[in-house]
C-alpha positions in Angstrom: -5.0 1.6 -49.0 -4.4 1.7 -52.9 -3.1 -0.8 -54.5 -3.0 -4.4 -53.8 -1.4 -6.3 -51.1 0.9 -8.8 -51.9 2.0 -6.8 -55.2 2.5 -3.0 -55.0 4.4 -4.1 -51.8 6.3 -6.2 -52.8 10.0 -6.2 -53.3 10.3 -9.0 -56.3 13.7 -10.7 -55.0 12.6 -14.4 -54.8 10.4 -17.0 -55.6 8.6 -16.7 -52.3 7.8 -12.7 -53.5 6.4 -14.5 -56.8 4.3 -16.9 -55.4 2.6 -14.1 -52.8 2.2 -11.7 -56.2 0.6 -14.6 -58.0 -1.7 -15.2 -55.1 -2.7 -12.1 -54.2 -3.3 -11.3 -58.1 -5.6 -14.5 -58.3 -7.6 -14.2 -54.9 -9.8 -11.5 -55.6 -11.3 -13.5 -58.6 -12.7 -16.0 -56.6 -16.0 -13.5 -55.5 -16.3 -13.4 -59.0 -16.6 -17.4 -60.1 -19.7 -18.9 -61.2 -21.3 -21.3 -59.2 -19.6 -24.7 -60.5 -16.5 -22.4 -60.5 -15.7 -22.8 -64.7 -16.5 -19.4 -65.1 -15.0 -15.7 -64.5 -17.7 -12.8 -64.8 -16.0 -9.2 -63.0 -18.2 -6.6 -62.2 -19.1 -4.1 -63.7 -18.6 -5.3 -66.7 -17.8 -4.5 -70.4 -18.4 -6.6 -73.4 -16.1 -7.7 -76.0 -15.9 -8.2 -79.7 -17.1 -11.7 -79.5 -19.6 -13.8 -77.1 -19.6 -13.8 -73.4 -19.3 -17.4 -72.5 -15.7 -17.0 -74.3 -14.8 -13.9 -72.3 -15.9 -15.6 -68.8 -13.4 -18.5 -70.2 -10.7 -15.9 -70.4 -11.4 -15.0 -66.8 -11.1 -18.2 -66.0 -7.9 -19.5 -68.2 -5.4 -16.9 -68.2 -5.1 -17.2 -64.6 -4.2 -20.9 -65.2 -0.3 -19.2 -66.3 0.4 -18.8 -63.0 -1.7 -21.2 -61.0 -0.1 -24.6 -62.8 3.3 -23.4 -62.6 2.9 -23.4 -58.8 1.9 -26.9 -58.4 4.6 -28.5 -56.8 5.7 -32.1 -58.3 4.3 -34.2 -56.1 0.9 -32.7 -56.9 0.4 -30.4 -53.5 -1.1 -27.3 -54.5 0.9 -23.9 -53.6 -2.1 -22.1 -53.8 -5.4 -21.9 -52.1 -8.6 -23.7 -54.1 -6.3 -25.4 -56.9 -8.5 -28.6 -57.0 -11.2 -25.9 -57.5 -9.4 -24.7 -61.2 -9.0 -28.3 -61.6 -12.8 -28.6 -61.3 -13.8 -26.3 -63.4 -12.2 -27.4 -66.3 -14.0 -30.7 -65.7 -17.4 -28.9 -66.0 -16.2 -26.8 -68.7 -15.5 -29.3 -71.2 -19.2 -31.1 -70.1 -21.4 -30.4 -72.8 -24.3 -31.4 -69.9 -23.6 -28.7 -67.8 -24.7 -25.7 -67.4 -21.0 -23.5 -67.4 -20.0 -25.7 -70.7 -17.8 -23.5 -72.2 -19.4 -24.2 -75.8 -18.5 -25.8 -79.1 -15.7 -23.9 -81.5 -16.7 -22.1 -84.3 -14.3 -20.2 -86.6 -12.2 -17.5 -85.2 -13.1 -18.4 -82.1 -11.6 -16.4 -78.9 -11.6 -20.2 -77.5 -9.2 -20.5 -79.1 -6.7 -18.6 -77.4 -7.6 -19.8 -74.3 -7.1 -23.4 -74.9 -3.0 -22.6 -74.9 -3.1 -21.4 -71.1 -5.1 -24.8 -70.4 -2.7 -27.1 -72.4 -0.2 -25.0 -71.0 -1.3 -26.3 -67.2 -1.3 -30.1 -68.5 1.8 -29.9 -69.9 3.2 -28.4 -66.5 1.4 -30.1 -64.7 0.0 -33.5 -66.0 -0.6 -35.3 -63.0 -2.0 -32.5 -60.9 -4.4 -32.0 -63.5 -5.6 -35.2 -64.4 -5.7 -37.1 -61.5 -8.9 -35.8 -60.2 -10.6 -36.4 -63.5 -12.7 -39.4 -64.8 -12.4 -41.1 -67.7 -15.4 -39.2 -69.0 -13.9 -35.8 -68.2 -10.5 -36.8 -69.6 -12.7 -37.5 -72.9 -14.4 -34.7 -72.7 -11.4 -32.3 -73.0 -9.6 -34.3 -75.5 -12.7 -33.8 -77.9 -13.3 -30.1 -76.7 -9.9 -29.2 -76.9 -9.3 -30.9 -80.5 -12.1 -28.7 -82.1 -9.7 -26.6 -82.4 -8.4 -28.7 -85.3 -11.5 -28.3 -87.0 -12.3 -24.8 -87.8 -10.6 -21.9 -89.7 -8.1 -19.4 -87.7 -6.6 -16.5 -88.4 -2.7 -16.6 -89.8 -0.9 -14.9 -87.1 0.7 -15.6 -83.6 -2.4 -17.9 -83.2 -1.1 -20.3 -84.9 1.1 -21.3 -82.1 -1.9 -21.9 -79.9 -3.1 -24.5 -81.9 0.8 -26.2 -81.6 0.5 -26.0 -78.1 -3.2 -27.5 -78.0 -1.6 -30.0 -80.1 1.2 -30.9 -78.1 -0.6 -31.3 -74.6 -3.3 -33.6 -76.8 -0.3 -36.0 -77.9 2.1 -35.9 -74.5 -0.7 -35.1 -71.9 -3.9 -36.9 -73.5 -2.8 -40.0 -75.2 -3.7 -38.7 -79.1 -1.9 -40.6 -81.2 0.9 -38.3 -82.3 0.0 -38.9 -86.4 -3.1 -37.0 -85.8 -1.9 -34.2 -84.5 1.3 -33.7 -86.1 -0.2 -33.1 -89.9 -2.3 -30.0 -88.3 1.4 -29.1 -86.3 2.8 -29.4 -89.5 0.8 -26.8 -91.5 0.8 -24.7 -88.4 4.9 -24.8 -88.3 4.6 -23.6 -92.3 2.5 -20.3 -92.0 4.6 -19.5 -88.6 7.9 -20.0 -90.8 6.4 -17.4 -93.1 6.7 -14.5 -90.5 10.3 -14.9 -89.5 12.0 -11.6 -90.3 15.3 -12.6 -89.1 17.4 -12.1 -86.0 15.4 -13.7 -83.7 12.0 -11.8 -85.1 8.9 -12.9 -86.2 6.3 -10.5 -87.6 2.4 -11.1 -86.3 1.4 -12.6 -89.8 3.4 -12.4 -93.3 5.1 -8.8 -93.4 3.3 -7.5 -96.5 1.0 -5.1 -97.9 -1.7 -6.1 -95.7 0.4 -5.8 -92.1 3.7 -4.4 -91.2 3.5 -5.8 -87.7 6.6 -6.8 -85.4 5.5 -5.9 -81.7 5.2 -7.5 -78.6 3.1 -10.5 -79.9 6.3 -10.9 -81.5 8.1 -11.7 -78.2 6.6 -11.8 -75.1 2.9 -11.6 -75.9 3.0 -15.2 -78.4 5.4 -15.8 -80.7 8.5 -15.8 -79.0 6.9 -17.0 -75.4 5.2 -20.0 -77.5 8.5 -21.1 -79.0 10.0 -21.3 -75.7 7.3 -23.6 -74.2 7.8 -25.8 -77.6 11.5 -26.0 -76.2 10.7 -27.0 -72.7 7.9 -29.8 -73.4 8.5 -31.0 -77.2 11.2 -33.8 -77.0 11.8 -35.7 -80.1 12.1 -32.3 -81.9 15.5 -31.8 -82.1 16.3 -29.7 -85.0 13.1 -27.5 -84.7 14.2 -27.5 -81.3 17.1 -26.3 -81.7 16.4 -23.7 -84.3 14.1 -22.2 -81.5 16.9 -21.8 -79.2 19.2 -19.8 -81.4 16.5 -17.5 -82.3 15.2 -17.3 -78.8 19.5 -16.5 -78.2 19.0 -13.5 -80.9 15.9 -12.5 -79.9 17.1 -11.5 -75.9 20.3 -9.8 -77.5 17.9 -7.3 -78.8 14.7 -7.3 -76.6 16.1 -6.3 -73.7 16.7 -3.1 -75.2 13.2 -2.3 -74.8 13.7 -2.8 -71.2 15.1 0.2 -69.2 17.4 0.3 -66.3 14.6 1.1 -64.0 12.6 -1.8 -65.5 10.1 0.3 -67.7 8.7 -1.5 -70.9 8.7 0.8 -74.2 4.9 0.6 -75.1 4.4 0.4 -78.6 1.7 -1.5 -81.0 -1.7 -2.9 -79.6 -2.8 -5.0 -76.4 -0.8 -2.6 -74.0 -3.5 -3.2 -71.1 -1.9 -7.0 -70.7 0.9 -4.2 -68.8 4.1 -6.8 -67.5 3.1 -9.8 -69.9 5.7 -7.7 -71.4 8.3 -9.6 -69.6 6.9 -13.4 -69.9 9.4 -13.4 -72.3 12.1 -13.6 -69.8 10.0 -15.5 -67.5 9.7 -18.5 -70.3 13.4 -18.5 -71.6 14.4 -19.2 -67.7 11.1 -22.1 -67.8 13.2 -23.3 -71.0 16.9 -23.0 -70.2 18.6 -21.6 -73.3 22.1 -20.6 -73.2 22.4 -17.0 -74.0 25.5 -14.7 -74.7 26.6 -11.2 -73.5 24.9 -8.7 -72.5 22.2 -11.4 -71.1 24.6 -14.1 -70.7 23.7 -15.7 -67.1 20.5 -16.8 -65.6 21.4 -13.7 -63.3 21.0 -11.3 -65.8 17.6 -12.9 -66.7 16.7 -12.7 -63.5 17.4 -8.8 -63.0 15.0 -8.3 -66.4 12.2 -10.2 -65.1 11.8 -8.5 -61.3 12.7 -5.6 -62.5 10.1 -5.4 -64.9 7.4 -6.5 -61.9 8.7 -4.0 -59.4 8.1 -1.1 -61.7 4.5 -2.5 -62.4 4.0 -3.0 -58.7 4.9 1.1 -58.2 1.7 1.5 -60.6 -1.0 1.2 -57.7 -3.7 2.7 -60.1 -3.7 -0.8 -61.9 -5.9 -2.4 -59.5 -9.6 -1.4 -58.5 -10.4 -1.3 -55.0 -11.5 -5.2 -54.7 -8.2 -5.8 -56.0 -9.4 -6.9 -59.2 -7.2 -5.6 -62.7 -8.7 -2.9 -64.3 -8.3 -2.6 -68.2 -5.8 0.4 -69.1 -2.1 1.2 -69.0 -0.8 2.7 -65.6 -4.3 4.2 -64.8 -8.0 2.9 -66.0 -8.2 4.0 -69.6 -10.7 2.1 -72.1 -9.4 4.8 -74.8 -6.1 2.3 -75.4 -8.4 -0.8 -74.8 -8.5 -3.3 -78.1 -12.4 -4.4 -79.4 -10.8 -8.2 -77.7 -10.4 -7.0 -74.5 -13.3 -8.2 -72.0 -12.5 -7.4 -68.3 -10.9 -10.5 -67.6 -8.7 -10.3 -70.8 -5.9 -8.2 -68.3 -5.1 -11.2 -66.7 -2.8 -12.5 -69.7 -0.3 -10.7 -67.6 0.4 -13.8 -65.8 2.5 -15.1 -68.6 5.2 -13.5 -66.6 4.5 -15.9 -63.7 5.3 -19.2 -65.4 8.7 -18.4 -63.9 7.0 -20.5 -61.1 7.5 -23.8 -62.8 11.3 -23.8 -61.7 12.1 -25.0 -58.3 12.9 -23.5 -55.4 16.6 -25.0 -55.9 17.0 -24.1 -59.6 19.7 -21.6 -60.3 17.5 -19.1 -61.8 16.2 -18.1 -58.2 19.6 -19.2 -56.3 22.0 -16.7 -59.0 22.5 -13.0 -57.9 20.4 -10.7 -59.5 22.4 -8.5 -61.7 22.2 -5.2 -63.3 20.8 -4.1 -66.2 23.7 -4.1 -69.0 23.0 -0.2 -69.4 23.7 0.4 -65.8 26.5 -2.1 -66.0 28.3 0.4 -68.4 27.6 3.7 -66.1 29.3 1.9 -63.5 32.4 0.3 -65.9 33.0 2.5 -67.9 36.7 2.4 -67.9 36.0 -1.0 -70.1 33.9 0.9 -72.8 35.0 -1.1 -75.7 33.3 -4.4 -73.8 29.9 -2.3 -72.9 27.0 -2.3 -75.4 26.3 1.0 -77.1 23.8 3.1 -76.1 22.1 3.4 -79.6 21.3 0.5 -81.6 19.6 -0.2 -84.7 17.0 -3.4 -84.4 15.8 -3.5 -88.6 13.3 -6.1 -88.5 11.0 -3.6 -86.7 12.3 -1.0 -88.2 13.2 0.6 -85.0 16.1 2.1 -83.6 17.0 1.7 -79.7 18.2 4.3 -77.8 19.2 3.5 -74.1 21.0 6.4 -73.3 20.7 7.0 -69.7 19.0 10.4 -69.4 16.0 8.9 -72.1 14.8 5.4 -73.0 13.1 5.7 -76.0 13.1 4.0 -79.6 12.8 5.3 -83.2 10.2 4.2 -85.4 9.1 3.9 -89.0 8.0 1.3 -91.1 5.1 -0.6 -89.1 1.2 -0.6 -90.2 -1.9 -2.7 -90.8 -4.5 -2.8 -92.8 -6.9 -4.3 -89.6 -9.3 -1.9 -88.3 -7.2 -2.1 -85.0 -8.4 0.5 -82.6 -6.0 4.0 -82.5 -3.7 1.6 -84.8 -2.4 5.1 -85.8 -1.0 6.2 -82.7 0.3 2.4 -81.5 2.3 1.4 -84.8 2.9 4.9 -86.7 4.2 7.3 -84.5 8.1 8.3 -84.6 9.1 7.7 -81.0 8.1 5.7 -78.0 9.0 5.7 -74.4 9.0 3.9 -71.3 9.3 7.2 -69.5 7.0 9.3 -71.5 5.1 7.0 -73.0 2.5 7.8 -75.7 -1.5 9.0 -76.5 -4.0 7.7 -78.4 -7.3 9.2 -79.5 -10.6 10.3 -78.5 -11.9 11.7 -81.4 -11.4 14.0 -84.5 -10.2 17.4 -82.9 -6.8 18.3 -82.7 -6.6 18.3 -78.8 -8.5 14.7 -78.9 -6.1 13.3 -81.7 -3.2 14.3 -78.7 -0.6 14.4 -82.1 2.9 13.4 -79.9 6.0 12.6 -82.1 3.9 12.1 -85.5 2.6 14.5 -88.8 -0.6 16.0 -88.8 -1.8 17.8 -91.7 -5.3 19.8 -92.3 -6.1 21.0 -95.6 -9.4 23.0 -94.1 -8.0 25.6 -91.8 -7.8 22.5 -88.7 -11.9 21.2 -89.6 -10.2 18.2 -89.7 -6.7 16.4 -89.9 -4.9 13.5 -90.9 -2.8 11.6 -89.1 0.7 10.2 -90.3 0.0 6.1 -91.3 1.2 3.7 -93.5 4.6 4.5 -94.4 6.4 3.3 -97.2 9.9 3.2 -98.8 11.5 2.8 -95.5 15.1 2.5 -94.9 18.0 3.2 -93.5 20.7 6.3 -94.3 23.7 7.4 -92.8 24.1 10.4 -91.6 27.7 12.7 -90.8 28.1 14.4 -87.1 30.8 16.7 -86.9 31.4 17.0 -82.9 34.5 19.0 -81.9 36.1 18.4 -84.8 35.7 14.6 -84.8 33.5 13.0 -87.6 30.5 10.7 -86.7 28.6 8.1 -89.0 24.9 8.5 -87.1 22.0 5.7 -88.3 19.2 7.3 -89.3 15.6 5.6 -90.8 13.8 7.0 -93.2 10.2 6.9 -94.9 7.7 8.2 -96.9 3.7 9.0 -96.4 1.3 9.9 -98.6 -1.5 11.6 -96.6 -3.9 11.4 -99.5 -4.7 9.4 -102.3 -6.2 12.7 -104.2 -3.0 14.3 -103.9 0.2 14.0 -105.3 1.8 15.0 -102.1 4.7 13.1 -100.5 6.6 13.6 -97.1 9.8 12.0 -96.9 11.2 11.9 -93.1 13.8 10.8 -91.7 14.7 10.4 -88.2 17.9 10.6 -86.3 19.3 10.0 -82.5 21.3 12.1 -81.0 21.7 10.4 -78.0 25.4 10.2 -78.3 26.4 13.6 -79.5 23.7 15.5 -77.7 22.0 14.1 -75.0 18.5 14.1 -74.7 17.6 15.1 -78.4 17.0 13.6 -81.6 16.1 15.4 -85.1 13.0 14.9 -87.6 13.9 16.0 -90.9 10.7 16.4 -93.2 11.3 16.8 -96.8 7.7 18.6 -98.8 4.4 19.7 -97.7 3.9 19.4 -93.6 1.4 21.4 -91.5 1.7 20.3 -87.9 4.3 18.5 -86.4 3.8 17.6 -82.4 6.7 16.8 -80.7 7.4 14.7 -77.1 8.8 17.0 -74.4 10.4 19.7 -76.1 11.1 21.2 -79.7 13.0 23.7 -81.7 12.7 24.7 -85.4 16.3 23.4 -86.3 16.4 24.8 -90.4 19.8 26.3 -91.2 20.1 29.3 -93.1 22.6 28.3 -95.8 23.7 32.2 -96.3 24.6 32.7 -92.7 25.5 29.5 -91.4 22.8 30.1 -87.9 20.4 28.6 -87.1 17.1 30.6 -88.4 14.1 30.4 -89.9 15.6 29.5 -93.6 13.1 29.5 -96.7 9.6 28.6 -96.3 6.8 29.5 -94.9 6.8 30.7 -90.9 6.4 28.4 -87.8 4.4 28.8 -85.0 5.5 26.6 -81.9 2.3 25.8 -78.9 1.2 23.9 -76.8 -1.5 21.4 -77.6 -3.1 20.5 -74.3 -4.5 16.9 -74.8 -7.7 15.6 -74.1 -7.4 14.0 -70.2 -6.5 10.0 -70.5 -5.3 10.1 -73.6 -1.8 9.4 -72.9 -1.1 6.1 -71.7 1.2 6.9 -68.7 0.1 10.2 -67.6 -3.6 11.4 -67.3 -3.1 15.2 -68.6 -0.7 16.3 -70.8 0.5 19.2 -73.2 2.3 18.1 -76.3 4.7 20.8 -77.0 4.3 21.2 -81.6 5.4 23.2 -84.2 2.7 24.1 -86.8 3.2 25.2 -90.2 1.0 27.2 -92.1 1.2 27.5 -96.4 -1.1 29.2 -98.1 -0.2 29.2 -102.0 -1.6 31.6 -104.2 -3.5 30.3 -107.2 -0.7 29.7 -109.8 2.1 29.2 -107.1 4.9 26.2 -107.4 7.7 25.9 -105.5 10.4 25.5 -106.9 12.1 22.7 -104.6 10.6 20.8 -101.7 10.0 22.6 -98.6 12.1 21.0 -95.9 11.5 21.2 -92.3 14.0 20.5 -89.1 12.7 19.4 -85.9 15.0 19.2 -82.8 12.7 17.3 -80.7 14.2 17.1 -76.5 13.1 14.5 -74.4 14.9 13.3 -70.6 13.4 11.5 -67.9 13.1 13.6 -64.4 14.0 9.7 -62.8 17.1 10.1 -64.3 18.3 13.6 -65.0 18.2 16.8 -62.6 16.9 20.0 -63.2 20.2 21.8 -63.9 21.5 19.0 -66.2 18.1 19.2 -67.9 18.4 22.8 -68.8 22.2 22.2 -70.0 20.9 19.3 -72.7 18.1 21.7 -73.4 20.3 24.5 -74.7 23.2 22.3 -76.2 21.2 21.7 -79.2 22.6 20.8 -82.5 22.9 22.6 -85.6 21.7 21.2 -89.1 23.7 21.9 -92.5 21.2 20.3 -95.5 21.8 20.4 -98.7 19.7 19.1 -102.1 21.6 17.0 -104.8 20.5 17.4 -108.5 18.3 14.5 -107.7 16.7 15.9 -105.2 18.5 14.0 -102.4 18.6 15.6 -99.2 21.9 15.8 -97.6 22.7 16.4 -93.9 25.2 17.5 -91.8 25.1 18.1 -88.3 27.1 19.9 -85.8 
C-alpha cells in the first residue's frame, strides 16, 4: 500500500491522531540505528555538504521534536523505545565511545542539532536526566557548551545557540552568568534582522541577502522565539516583546496557508514539507494571546491539522519502508539544498511539539474552526468584518492573494548572494502557489531552466539564457481599476533587474493582482528590453493600442506565445509540466535606437481545479482585463486598467 500507516490515513482531529503520526513517522528509523543506538544512517544514502557523523546526528536529533514532547509528566514514555533516545544521547556525548558524536568545530552542522536536544531537556528534564550518571550529565554539559566556543554563521542560528544556552542554565545547573554574556551577543545580531511586523529576515537585510522565508517563521526564527516564551522565566520584557511579535507575525502568516491547508512554497529548505506549520504548533506550546482572524486556540488548531492532512494526501513522500524521502510532494534531489543529508527531512517534526500540551489543555478540547478565508465565503453578508482577499505583507516584499479560485502570492524584492542551490527559482520568481507550485532547474537549456512566472533573456539566438535575479529598487505603486464604472486603488510592487553588468540594459516590472476585479488573473507589466517571459497556467499579450482603444499587438516587436514543456521533476508539485510563455524577439539593425522603452503587458491566468469548475474556469479565462499605459515626460509608466 503507498504511503505510510498511521499518516496518509489519518484524519488529524486529535491529539491521539498526533501521537499515532508521530509514531508511525519515527518507527521506521529504528532498522536504521547504530548499534549503541546514538546514531541514524538511512539507506541508500546521499551525502551532505559537511561530515557524516553530523548527518547521522541529524537522523538521530530531529526526531527528538516529537519524541520529548510525548513524554508524559510523570516520566512514562508515550512512545515505544524512549529510554533507548535517552541512551543514545548518553553515548553520544562519551568521548570513549565509539558513536561519540565528535568535538565542534566552526560552522558546525552540530550545531543545529544541539537545539532539538536542549529542546527535549527543557520539555522534558526529568525524563531525560534521570537515567543518566553524573558522568553522562557532565559529558553533555561540556559537549553541548562547545558550542560557545567556536564561530557561527549570523542568521537564524543564532537562536540555536540561545536555546543551547537556556537548557545549559535551567536544565544543567550552568551558572546563569556564563551563559547569559554568549545569550547576550546572540540576542544583538538577532535584533539586527527584525524587519518589522512580526518579521525577521534570515541575517541583516542588505546587500549581501534579501532573505525573509520560512526560516523566518516556522523553520527558526519565529518557532525559536516561541520556545524562548514557554521555558525562559525571568525574562519578562524580552518575553514579552516576543509575544507581540509572535501576535503580528500569525496576523499575516496564515495567509500563506490556504483553505485546504496547502503551504505557498517559496525560498530554500522546501523538502522539510509541514515544518511549515511548527509555527502554529509552538505558539499553541507557548500560549500567546492572538487577535482576529486567528484569535482562539480553535483557529490555531484548524491551521495546524489542516496543514498535516494535506501532507498526509501526499503518499509519494514516503519510500516503501516508510522512511522520508528528500523532495517536495514526490522524490526530487533537483530542489534538495547541499545541507540536506537523508535524515535532514525529519525537521518536519517541529510541527509535532504540539504534543507537549495535555490531553486536557484547551488547544485539543476547542473546536476546530475554519480557515478565516472560508469563514468569509460562508459570511459574507458581514463583509466589512472578513479579511480581504488581497493583502500586501512588505517586509517580504510580497503580496497575498487568498482569493478563493487561486492561492498564490506576489513577489519581488528577495535575493542572496550565497551560492544557494536554484536560489533563482526559490527567491526571484514573480508568483508562488500552494496549488501550482513552482520549478527549479536541471541545467542550462531553456526546457531545463523550466522559466514559470520569471524573465528570461538570451542575447545568442537561445545558446544560452539568463534568468531574472537580484532585483533592486523595489517598491510599492498604486495602480487605478476602473470596473463598471467604479474606481479602484489596486497595490502593485515593483522592481528593477539588470540582466548584465556589460549592458546598460534595465527592466522595470511591476506586478499587479487582480484577484478582486478579475478572478483568476494578475498582470506583469515590463518596462525595456525583455525576450522571454514564461508564465504559470495561462497568458495573454495584454498591450493596448493607444489609437484604437483594443486590445492588440501595440508598438514593438512581435510575440510568439508556446508552450515550453519542462524537463520531468522539475516542478516541485507536479512531475511533468508545460509552462505556457510569451517570447519576444528584437533584432535591431546596426544604428537602431528606440526612441522610448519597449513596454510589454502580460495577463498571466492561474485557478485551482480543487476549487473552480470547468465552466467557471473558461468564464475567468475570457473575462480578461484591458490595459491603458501611458509614459510621463519622465518616463514614468502610467496604468489604467479596465
Amino acid at each position: 500500500m503507498a504511503g505510510l500507516a498511521g499518516f496518509t490515513d489519518n484524519p488529524f482531529l486529535d491529539r491521539s491522531d498526533l501521537l499515532r503520526a508521530a509514531n508511525a513517522l519515527v518507527q521506521p528509523l529504528e532498522s536504521y540505528r547504530s548499534l549503541e543506538r546514538a546514531r541514524v544512517k538511512l539507506l541508500p544514502s546521499t551525502v551532505a555538504g559537511f561530515d557524516d557523523v553530523a548527518a547521522q546526528l541529524e537522523g538521530f536529533a530531529r526526531p527528538l521534536w516529537a519524541i520529548s514532547a510525548m513524554i508524559k509528566d510523570d516520566g512514562v514514555p508515550s512512545i515505544q523505545n524512549t529510554h533507548s533516545w535517552v541512551h543514545g544521547i548518553q553515548v553520544g556525548v562519551d568521548p570513549s565511545r565509539t558513536e561519540y558524536w565528535g568535538d565542534l568545530g566552526a560552522f558546525d552542522q552540530r550545531m543545529v542539532e544541539m537545539e532539538s536536544i536542549s529542546f527535549a531537556l527543557l520539555m522534558a528534564p526529568e525524563a531525560m536526566l534521570r537515567p543518566l550518571s553524573a558522568a553522562s550529565k557532565a559529558n553533555l554539559t561540556k559537549w553541548l557548551q562547545e558550542i560557545n566556543n567556536h564561530a557561527m554563521p549570523r542568521n537564524n542560528w543564532r537562536w540555536f545557540r540561545i536555546i543551547v544556552n537556556l537548557a545549559l542554565f535551567k536544565v544543567l545547573g550552568v551558572p546563569k552568568e556564563q551563559a547569559q554574556p554568549i545569550m547576550d551577543e546572540d540576542f544583538g545580531v538577532l535584533d539586527e534582522f527584525y524587519l518589522g511586523e512580526g518579521w525577521s529576515s534570515d541575517g541583516v537585510w542588505g546587500d549581501e541577502r534579501k532573505q525573509a522565508d520560512y526560516y523566518s517563521g516556522s523553520f527558526a526564527i519565529q518557532f525559536a522565539q516561541l520556545l524562548y516564551i514557554r521555558f525562559a522565566g525571568g525574562d519578562e520584557e524580552r518575553v514579552e516583546r516576543y509575544r507581540q511579535q509572535a501576535a503580528e507575525f500569525a496576523s499575516q502568516y496564515w495567509r500563506y496557508f490556504d483553505a485546504n491547508g496547502a503551504a505557498i512554497p517559496f525560498g530554500r529548505s522546501l523538502t522539510y514539507r509541514f515544518a511549515f506549520g511548527a509555527f502554529w504548533a509552538a505558539l499553541a506550546l507557548a500560549g500567546v494571546q492572538l487577535a482576529n482572524p486567528i484569535g482562539s486556540p480553535g483557529a490555531v488548531k484548524g491551521m495546524l491539522l489542516r496543514h498535516l492532512r494535506w501532507w498526509s494526501k501526499q503518499v509519494e513522500i514516503f519510500n516503501p519502508d516508510g522512511t522520508m524521502n528528500i523532495g517536495y510532494t514526490y522524490p526530487n534531489m533537483y530542489l534538495s539544498e547541499d545541507y540536506n543529508s537523508r535524515q535532514s527531512v525529519y525537521w518536519c517534526l517541529k510541527s509535532f511539539v504540539v504534543l507537549g500540551l495535555p490531553d486536557d489543555h484547551i488547544f485539543w478540547t476547542c473546536e476546530e474552526e475554519l480557515h478565516p478565508m472560508a469563514r468569509s465565503n460562508l459570511g459574507k453578508q458581514i463583509q466589512a468584518s472578513n479579511p480581504s482577499p488581497l493583502q500586501v505583507i512588505w517586509p517580504p516584499r510580497h503580496i497575498l492573494c487568498n482569493s478563493q479560485e487561486h492561492h498564490y502570492l506576489l513577489s519581488s524584492g528577495q535575493m542572496t548572494t550565497k551560492k544557494f542551490k536554484a536560489r533563482e527559482a526559490k527567491y526571484g520568481k514573480f508568483a508562488y502557489s500552494s496549488a501550482f507550485g513552482f520549478s527549479v532547474p536541471t541545467g542550462p537549456e531553456l526546457h531545463q531552466l523550466a522559466p514559470d512566472s520569471t524573465l528570461t533573456i538570451s542575447l545568442d539566438d537561445g545558446e544560452s539564457w539568463k534568468v531574472r535575479w537580484e532585483p533592486f529598487n523595489v517598491r510599492l505603486e498604486t495602480v487605478h481599476a476602473r470596473i463598471q464604472d467604479a474606481l479602484h486603488d489596486v497595490p502593485a510592487i515593483s522592481s528593477v533587474w539588470r540582466p548584465f553588468k556589460y549592458l546598460d540594459l534595465a527592466i522595470e516590472t511591476t506586478l499587479i493582482p487582480l484577484a478582486l476585479q478579475f478572478p483568476g488573473w494578475h498582470v506583469r507589466l515590463h518596462n525595456t528590453l525583455v525576450i522571454s517571459n514564461a508564465g504559470a497556467s495561462g497568458i495573454a499579450h495584454l498591450l493596448l493600442d493607444s489609437s484604437s482603444g483594443r486590445v492588440g499587438r501595440g508598438v514593438g516587436p512581435e510575440s510568439t506565445a508556446s508552450l515550453i514543456e519542462a524537463d520531468p521533476n522539475t516542478n516541485l508539485i507536479t512531475q511533468r509540466t508545460f509552462i505556457p510563455s510569451i517570447t519576444y524577439n528584437i533584432r535591431p539593425t546596426p544604428g537602431d535606437i528606440y526612441p522610448q522603452p519597449l513596454i510589454f503587458a502580460t495577463g498571466v491566468f492561474g485557478v485551482s481545479s480543487h476549487h473552480v469548475n470547468h465552466s467557471e474556469t473558461i468564464d475567468m479565462w475570457q473575462k480578461r482585463p484591458t490595459l491603458q499605459l501611458s509614459l510621463d515626460v519622465t518616463g514614468k509608466l502610467g496604468v489604467q486598467i479596465s
